[in-house]
C-alpha positions as CSV (number, residue, x, y, z in Angstrom):
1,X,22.2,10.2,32.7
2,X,21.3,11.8,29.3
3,X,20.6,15.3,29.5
4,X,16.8,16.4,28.4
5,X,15.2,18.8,26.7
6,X,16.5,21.6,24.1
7,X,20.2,20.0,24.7
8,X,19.6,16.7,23.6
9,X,17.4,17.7,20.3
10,X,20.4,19.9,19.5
11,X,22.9,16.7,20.0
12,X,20.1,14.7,18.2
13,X,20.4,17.2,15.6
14,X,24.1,17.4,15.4
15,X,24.8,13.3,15.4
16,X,21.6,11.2,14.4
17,X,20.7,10.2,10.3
18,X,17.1,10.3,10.8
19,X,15.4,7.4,8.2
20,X,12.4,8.4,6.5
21,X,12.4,12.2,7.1
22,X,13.1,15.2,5.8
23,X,16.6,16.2,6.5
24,X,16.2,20.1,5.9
25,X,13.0,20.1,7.7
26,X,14.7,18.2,10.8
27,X,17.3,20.5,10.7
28,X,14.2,23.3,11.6
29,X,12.3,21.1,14.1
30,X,14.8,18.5,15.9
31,X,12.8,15.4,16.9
32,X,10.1,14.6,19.1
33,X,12.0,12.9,22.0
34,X,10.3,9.7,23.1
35,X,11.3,8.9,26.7
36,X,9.0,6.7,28.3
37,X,5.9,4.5,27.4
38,X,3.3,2.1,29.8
39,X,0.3,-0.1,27.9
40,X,-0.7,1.9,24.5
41,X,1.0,5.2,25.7
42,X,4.5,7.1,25.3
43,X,5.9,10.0,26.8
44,X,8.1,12.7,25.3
45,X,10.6,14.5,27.3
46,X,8.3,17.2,28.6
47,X,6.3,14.5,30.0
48,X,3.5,15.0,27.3
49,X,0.9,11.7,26.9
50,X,0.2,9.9,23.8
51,X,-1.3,7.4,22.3
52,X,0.6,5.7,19.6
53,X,-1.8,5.0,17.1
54,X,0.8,3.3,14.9
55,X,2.3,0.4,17.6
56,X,5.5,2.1,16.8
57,X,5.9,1.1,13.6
58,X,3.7,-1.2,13.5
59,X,4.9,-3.5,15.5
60,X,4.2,-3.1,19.7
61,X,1.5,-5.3,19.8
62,X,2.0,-5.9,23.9
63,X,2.7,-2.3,24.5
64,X,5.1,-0.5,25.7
65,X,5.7,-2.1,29.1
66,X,5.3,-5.8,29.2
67,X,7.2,-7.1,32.1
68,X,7.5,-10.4,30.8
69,X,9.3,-9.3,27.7
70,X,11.8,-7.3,29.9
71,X,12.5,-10.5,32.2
72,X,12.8,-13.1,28.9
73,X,15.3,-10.7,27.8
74,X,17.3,-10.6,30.9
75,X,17.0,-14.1,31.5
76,X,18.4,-15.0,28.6
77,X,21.2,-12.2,29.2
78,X,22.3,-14.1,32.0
79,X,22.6,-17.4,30.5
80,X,23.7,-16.8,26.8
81,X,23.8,-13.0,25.5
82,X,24.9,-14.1,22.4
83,X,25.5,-17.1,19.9
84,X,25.3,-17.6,16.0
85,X,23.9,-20.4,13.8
86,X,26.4,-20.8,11.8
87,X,28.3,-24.0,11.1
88,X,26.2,-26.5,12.4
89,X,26.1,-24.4,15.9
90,X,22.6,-23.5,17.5
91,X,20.9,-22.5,20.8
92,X,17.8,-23.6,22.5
93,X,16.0,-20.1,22.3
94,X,16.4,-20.2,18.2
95,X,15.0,-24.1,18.3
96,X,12.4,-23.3,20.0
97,X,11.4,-20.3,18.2
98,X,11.6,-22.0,15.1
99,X,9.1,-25.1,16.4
100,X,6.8,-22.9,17.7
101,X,6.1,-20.8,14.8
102,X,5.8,-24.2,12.5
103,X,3.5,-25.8,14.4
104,X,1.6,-22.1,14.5
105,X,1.4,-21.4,10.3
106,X,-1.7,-22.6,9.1
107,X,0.0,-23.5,5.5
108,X,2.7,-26.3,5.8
109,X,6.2,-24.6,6.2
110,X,9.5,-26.9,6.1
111,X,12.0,-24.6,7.8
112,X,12.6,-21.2,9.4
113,X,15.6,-18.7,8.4
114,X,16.2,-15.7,11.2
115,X,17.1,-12.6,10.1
116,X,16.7,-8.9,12.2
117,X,14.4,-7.3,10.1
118,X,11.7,-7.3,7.7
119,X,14.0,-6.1,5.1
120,X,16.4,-9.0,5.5
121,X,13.6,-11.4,5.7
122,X,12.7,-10.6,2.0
123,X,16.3,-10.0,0.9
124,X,17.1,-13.6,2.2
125,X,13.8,-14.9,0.4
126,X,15.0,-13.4,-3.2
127,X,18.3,-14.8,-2.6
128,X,16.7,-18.3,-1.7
129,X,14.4,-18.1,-5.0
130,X,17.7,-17.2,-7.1
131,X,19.5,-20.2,-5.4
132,X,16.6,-22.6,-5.6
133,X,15.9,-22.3,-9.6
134,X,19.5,-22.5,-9.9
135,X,19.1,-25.7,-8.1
136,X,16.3,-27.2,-10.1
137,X,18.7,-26.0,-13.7
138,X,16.7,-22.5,-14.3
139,X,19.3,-20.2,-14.8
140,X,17.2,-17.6,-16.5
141,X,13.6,-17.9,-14.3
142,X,14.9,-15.3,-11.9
143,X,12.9,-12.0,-12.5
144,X,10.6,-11.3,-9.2
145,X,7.1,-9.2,-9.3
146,X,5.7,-6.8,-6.9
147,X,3.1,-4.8,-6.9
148,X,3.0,-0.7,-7.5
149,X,2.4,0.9,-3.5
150,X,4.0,-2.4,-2.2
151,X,6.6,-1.7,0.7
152,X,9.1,-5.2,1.3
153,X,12.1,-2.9,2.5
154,X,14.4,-0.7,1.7
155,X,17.6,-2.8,1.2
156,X,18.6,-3.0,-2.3
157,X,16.9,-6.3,-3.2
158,X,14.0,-5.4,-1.0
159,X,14.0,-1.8,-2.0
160,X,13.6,-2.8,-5.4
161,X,10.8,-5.2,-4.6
162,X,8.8,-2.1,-2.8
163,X,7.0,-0.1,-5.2
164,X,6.6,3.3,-3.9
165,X,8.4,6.2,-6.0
166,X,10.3,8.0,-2.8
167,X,12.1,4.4,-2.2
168,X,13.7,4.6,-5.6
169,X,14.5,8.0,-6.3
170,X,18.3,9.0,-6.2
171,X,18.9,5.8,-4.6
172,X,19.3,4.0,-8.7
173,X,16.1,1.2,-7.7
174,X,14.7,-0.8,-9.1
175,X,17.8,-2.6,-9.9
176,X,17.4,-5.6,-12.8
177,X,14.8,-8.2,-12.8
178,X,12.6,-6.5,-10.4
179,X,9.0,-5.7,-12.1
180,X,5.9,-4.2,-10.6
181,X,2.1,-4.8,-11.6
182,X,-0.9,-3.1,-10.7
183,X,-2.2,-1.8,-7.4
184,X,-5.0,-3.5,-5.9
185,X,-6.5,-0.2,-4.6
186,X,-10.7,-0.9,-5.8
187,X,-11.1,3.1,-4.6
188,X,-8.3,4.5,-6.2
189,X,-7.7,2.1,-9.4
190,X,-10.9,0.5,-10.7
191,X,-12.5,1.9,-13.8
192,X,-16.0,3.4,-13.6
193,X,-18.2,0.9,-13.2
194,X,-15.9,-1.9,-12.6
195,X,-17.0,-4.0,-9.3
196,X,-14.7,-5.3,-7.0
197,X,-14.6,-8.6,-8.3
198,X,-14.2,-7.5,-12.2
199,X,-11.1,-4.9,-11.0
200,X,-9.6,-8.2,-9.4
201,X,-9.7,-10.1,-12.9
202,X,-8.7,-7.4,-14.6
203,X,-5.6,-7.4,-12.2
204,X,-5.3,-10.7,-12.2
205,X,-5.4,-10.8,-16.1
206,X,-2.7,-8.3,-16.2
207,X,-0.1,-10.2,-13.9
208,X,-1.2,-13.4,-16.4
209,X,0.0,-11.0,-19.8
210,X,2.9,-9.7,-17.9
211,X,4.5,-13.2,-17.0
212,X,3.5,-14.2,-20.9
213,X,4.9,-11.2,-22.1
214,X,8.4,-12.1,-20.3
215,X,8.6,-15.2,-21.0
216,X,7.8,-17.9,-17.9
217,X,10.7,-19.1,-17.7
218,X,12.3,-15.9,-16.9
219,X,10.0,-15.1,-14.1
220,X,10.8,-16.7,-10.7
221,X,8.3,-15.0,-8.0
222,X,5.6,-12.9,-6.8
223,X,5.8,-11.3,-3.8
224,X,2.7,-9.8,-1.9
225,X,1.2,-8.4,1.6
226,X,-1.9,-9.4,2.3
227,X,-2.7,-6.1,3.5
228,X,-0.7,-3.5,1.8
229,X,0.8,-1.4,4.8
230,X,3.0,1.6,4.5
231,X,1.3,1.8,1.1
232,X,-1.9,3.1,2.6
233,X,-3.4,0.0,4.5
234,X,-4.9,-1.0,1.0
235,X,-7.3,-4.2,1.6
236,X,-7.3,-6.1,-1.9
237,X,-10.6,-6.2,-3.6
238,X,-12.9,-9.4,-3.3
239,X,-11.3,-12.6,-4.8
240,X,-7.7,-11.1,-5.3
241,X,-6.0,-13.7,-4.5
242,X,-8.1,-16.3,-5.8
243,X,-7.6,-15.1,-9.1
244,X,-3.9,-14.3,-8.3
245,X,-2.7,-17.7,-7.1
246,X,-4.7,-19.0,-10.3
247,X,-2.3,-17.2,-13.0
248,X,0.8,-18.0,-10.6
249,X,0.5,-21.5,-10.6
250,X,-0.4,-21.6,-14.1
251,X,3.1,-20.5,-15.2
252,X,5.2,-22.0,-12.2
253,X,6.1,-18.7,-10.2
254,X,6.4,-19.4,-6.5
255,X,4.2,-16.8,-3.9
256,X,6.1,-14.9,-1.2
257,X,3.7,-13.9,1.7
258,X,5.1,-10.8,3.3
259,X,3.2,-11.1,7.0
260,X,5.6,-9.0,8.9
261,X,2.9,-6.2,9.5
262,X,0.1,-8.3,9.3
263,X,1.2,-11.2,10.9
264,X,0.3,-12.5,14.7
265,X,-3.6,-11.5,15.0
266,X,-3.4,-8.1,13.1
267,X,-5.9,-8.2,10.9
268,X,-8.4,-10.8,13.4
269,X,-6.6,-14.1,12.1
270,X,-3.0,-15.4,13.7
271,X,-1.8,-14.6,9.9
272,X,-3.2,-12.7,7.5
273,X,-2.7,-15.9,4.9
274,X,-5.9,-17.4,6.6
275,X,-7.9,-14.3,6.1
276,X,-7.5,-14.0,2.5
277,X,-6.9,-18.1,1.4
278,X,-3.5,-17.4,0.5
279,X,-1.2,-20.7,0.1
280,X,2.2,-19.2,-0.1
281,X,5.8,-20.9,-0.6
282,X,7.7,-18.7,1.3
283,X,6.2,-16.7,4.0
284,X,8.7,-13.5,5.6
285,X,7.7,-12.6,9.1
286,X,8.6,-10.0,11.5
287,X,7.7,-6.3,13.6
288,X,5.2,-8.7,16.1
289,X,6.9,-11.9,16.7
290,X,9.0,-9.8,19.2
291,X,6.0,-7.2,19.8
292,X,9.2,-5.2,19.0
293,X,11.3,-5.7,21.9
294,X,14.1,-6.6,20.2
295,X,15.1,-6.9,15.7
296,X,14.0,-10.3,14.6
297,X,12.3,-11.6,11.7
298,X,12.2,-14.6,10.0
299,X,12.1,-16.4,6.3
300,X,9.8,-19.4,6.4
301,X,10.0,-21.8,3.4
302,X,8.3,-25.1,2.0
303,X,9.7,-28.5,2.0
304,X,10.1,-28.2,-2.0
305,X,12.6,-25.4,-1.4
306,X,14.6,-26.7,1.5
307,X,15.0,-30.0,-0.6
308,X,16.2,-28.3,-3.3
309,X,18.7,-25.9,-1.3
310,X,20.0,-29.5,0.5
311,X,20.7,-30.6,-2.9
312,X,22.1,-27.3,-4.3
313,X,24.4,-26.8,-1.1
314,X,25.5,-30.2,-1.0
315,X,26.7,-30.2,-4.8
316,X,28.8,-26.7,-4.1
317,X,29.7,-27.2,-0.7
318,X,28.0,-24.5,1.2
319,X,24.6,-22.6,1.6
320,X,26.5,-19.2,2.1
321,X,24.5,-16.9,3.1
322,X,23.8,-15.7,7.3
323,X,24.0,-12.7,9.2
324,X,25.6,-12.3,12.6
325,X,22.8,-11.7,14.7
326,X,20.9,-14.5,13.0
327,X,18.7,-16.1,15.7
328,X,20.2,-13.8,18.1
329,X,19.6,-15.8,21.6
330,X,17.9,-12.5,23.6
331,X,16.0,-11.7,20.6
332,X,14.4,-15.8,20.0
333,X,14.2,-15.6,23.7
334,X,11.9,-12.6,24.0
335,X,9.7,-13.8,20.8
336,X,9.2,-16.9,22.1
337,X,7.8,-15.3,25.5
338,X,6.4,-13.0,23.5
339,X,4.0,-15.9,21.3
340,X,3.4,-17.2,24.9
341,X,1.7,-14.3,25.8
342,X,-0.4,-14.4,22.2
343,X,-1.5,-17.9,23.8
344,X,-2.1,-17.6,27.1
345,X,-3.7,-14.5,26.9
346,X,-6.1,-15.0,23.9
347,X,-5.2,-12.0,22.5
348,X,-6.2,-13.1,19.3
349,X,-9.7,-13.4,20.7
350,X,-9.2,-9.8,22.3
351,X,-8.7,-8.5,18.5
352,X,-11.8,-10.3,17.3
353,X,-13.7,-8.8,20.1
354,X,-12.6,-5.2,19.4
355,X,-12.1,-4.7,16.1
356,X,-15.6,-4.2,15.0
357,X,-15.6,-1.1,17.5
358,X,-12.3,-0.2,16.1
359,X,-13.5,-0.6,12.6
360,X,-17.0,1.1,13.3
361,X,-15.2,4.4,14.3
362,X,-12.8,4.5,11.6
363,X,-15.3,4.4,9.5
364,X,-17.6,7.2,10.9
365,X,-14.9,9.3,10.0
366,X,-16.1,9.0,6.7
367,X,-18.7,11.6,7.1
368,X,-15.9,13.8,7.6
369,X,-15.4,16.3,4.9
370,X,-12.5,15.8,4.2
371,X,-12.2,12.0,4.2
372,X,-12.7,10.5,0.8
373,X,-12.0,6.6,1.8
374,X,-12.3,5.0,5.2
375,X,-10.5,1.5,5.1
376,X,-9.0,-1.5,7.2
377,X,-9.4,-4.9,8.3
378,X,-8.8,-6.3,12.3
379,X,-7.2,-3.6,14.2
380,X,-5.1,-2.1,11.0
381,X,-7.2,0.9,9.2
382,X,-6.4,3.9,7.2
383,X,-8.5,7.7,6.5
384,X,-7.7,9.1,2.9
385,X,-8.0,13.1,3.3
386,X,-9.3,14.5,-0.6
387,X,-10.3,18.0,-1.9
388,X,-13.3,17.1,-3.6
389,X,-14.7,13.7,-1.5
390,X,-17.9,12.8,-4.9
391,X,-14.8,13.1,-7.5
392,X,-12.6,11.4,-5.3
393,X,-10.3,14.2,-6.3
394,X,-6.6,14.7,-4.2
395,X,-5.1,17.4,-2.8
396,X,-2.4,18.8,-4.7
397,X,0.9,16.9,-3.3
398,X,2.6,20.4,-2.7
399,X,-0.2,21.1,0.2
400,X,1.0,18.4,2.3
401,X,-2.1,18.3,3.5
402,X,-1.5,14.7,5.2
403,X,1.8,16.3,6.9
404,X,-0.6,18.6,8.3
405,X,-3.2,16.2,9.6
406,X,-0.4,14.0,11.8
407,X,1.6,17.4,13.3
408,X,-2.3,18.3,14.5
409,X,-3.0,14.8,15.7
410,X,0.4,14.9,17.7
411,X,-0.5,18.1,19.4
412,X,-3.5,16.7,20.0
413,X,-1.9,13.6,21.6
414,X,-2.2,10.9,18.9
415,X,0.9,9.4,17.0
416,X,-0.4,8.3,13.4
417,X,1.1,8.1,10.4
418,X,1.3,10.3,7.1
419,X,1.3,7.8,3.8
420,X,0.9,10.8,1.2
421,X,-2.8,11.9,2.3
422,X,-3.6,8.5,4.2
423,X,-3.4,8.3,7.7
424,X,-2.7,5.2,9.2
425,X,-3.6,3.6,12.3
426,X,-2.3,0.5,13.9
427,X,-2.6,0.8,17.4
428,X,-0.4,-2.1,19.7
429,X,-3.3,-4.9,20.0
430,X,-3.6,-4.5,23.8
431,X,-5.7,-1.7,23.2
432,X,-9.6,-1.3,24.9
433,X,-12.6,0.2,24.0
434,X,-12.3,3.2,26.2
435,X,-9.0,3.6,24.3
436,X,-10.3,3.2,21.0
437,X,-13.1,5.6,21.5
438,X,-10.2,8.4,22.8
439,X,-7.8,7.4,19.8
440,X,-11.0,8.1,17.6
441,X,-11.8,11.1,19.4
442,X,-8.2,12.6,19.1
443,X,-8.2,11.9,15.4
444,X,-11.5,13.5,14.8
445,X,-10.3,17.1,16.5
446,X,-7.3,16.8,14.7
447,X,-9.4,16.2,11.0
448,X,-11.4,18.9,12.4
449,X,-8.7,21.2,13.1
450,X,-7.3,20.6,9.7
451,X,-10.3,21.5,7.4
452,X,-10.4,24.6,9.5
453,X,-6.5,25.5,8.7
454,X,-6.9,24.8,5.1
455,X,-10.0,26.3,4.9
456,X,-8.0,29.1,6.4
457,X,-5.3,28.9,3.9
458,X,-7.9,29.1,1.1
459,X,-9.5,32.1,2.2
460,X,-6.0,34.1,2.8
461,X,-4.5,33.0,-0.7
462,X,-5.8,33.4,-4.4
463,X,-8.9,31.9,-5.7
464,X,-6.8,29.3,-7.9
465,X,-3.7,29.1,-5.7
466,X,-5.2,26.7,-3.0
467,X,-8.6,25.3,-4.0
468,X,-11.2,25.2,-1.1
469,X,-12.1,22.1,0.3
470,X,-15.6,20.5,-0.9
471,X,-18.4,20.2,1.9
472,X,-19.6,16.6,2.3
């Protein structure tokens, strides 16, 4: 048995690349060691409680104890711990997989690709855009759009695609033919004045001179999530995607739905797609299809596409691209239990039922001083912490003052997460109302707890080193 305690953070310390940290920092701290978890709650290795208010990463919709998921996996350990896809070789976990999640897309999808993450799903869908106009004798229509705060990945295609500055830096991204427009952030981005439906035109007007401005026939997709996640939980403004789809199928440029956070009842629809009247081409999936039990995703695509990628790998005599672990048999096995359990339990009518009490206290935490935006949709919702809530002013990035926010909603029990000065919160979709109301309650002495330290911080340092925080 692993040892606990100060010996294993020092191990940790000494042999783990964290991803998405700061290295020095960790090198101070060591991790928080996560040792145990049962419905909406993990344990760390002192045998503290929390609630993890982010599903993980987004992604434990069941929780962190479903039985079922266990005994799929095991099952299917017994009979066949491992095959591959390639060749013309399959399994009857990945076939059934793949028919379930057909018959379960409300736009009309042709065939499913498996990959092990979200990342791969998207890197697979640029690669199948490149091979399809290739196909079809458009060598040059291969540029692909995304959107500024977007997050598709961090592999070099996907990395590329995701437009947040700390996914580029250092790391030499965006690489060629990888362009981002405008955020569709109404609170942060709109002009004065502008309603909701004007900033969407505007945005919409934008993509239109972009793609003009390029040259059509250079430009090959547009990839989007209907709810922009680890960009802040931004909900697009009313009629995005109207107006979106409008300019995209005016010049030819195929829309990539990236579900894999919002996908499987999330945001109070089985995909986000519905909510928001979005009829993709391609459609990337992941995090919740195996409540993240296991790495799977998948890359979803039209009948147009799959045509064309027959013809295409039929002239050259292969369709070359897989991964090992493609429709890995445990992992089909336990997201295929796991879409059972979506079914037989009406979860989705269990996130219809408490999302308005999720979404009610999220945003009474606007009243909050320090909370310049309340935000979300279903059971997916972010807090925007400001200096000066009227002006919609931030904090000055140095403060961290988000950082500060999610180590005091950890002590006080709550696992959230830090997007710049948004907190997130996704909590697994198992979740109840007594739950809800502590997960609230735990966020609200933490907010507290942080206008008090920077309030704190103001008083002990300069008048204009740290500006004091404006009163509601």
């Amino acid at each position: 048995m692993i040892p606990l305690g100060n010996s294993l953070t020092r191990r940790d310390i000494a042999s783990v690349l964290h991803p998405y940290t700061n290295l020095r920092d960790h090198q101070k701290k060591g991790p928080l060691i996560i040792t145990r978890g049962r419905g909406v709650h993990v344990y760390d290795d002192d045998g503290k409680e929390y609630i993890e208010g982010l599903a993980g990463l987004w992604c434990a919709s069941l929780g962190f104890s479903e039985p079922r998921l266990t005994e799929a996996a095991q099952r299917q350990m017994a009979i066949l711990p491992y095959y591959h896809v390639f060749t013309h070789k399959s399994h009857e976990p990945s076939i059934e997989l793949a028919e379930r999640l057909l018959k379960l897309l409300p736009a009309p999808m042709s065939k499913v690709f498996f990959n092990c993450s979200g990342s791969e799903a998207n890197d697979t869908a640029i690669k199948i855009i490149w091979y399809y106009n290739n196909a079809l004798g458009r060598p040059k229509k291969k540029k692909i759009l995304s959107r500024l705060r977007a997050y598709h990945g961090v592999t070099v295609a996907a990395g590329s695609l995701t437009g947040l500055p700390n996914n580029h830096r250092d790391f030499d991204l965006p690489i060629a033919n990888f362009l981002h427009v405008g955020c569709p952030h109404y609170y942060r981005f709109a002009r004065i004045g502008e309603s909701e439906e004007d900033f969407a035109s505007r945005l919409a007007s934008e993509l239109d001179q972009l793609i003009v401005n390029e040259g059509a026939d250079t430009v090959a997709a547009f990839f989007a999530e209907p709810v922009m996640g680890a960009g802040g939980v931004l909900v697009p403004p009313k009629g995005y995607f109207d107006k979106i789809q409008k300019v995209l199928r005016k010049h030819d440029v195929l829309l990539v739905a990236d579900e894999v956070i919002c996908g499987f009842g999330r945001v109070g629809t089985m995909f986000a797609i519905e909510t928001y009247g979005m009829q993709p081409d391609i459609i990337t999936l992941g995090k919740q299809m195996s409540s993240g039990y296991l790495p799977i995703s998948a890359t979803i695509i039209s009948n147009p596409i799959f045509e064309a990628l027959v013809a295409e790998s039929d002239k050259i005599g292969l369709f070359a691209h897989g991964f090992t672990h493609s429709g890995h048999p445990v992992a089909a096995a336990v997201a295929v239990e796991t879409l059972k359990i979506y079914e037989e339990r009406h979860i989705l009518d269990h996130v219809r039922a408490i999302a308005p009490h999720f979404q009610d206290r999220l945003r009474g935490l606007y009243s909050h001083p320090l909370i310049g935006e309340a935000r979300g949709v279903g059971l997916l919702g972010a807090l925007e912490l400001v200096r000066d809530k009227p002006n919609k002013e931030p904090f000055d990035p140095a403060l961290k003052v988000g950082d500060l926010a999610f180590e005091l909603a950890q002590e006080e029990g709550l696992i959230v997460r830090a997007i710049g000065d948004s907190l997130a919160v996704c909590p697994p979709l198992i979740i109840n109302d007594a739950e809800i109301d502590e997960l609230f309650n735990r966020l609200s002495r933490a907010l507290d707890r942080t206008h008090v330290e920077l309030r704190r911080r103001a008083t002990d340092a300069e008048p204009t080193a740290v500006p004091r925080i404006a009163r509601a």
